[in-house]
C-alpha positions as CSV (number, residue, x, y, z in Angstrom):
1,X,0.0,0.0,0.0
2,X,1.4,3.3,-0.8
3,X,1.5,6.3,1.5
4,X,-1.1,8.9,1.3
5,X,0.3,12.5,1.3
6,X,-2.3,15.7,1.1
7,X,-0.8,19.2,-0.2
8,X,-1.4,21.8,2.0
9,X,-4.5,23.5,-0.1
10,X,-6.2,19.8,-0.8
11,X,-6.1,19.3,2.8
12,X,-7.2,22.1,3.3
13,X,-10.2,22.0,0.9
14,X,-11.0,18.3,2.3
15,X,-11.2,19.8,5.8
16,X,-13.4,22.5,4.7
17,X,-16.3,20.4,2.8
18,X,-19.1,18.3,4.3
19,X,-17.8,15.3,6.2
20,X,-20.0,12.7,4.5
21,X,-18.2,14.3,1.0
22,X,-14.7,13.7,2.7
23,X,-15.4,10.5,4.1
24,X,-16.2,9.6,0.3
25,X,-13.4,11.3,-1.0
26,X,-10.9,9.8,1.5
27,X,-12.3,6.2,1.1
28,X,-11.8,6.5,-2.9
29,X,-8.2,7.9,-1.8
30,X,-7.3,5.1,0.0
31,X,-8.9,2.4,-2.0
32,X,-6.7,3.8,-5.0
33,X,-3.6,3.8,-2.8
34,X,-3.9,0.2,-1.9
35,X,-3.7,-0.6,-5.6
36,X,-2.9,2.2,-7.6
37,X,-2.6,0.5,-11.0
38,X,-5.4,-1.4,-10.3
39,X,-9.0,-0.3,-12.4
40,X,-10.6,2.0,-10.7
41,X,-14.3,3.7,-11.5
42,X,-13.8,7.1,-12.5
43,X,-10.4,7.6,-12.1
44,X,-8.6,8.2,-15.7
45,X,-5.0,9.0,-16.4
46,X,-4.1,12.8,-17.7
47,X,-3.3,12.7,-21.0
48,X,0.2,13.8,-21.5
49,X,1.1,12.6,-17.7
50,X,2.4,9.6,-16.9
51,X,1.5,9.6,-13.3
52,X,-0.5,11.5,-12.9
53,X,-4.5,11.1,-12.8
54,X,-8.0,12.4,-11.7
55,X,-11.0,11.1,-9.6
56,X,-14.4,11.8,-10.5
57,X,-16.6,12.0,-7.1
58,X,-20.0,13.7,-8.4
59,X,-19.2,17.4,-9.2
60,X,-15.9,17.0,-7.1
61,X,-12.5,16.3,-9.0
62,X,-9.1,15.2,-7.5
63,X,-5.7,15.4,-8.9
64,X,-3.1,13.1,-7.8
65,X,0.4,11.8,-8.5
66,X,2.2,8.1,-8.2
67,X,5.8,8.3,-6.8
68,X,6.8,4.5,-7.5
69,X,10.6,5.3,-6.3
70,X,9.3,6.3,-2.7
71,X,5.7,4.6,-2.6
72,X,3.5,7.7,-2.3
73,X,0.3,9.1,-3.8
74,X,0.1,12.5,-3.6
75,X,-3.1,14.1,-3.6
76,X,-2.1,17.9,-5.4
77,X,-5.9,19.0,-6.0
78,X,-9.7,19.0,-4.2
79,X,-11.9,21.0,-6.1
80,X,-15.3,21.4,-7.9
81,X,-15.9,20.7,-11.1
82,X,-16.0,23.7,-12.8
83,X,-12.7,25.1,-10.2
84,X,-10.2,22.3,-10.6
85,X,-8.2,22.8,-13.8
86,X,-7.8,26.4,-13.5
């Protein structure tokens, strides 16, 4: 399982969203992290990234990264929809 690491404005954003929204968000987080090369529903690789991907949660999107070298998935991004890839 790979180590979960939050940037400062995703943890941030996770603290400052409905708890039953975390919760969701965290448990996708996790489940990804136990297997990230694993399929996964509505996670899809960004194109011109190799290790990088995003997680569809209803209208919230999070960006994360694989570090295979130091076994850590980095959460970089928690926002909405229409916020995240500004």
């Amino acid at each position: 399982m790979y180590e979960v690491r939050y940037r400062k404005q995703a943890a941030r954003r996770l603290f400052g969203m409905p708890r039953s929204t975390a919760r969701r968000i965290c448990a996708r987080i996790d489940a990804i992290a136990a297997d990230p090369y694993g399929k996964h529903p509505n996670a899809t690789q960004i194109p011109g990234r190799d290790r990088d991907f995003r997680l569809r949660l209803g209208g919230w999107r999070v960006i994360c990264s694989i570090n295979d070298e130091r076994e850590i998935l980095l959460v970089a991004k928690i926002d909405t929809r229409g916020q995240i890839y500004r």
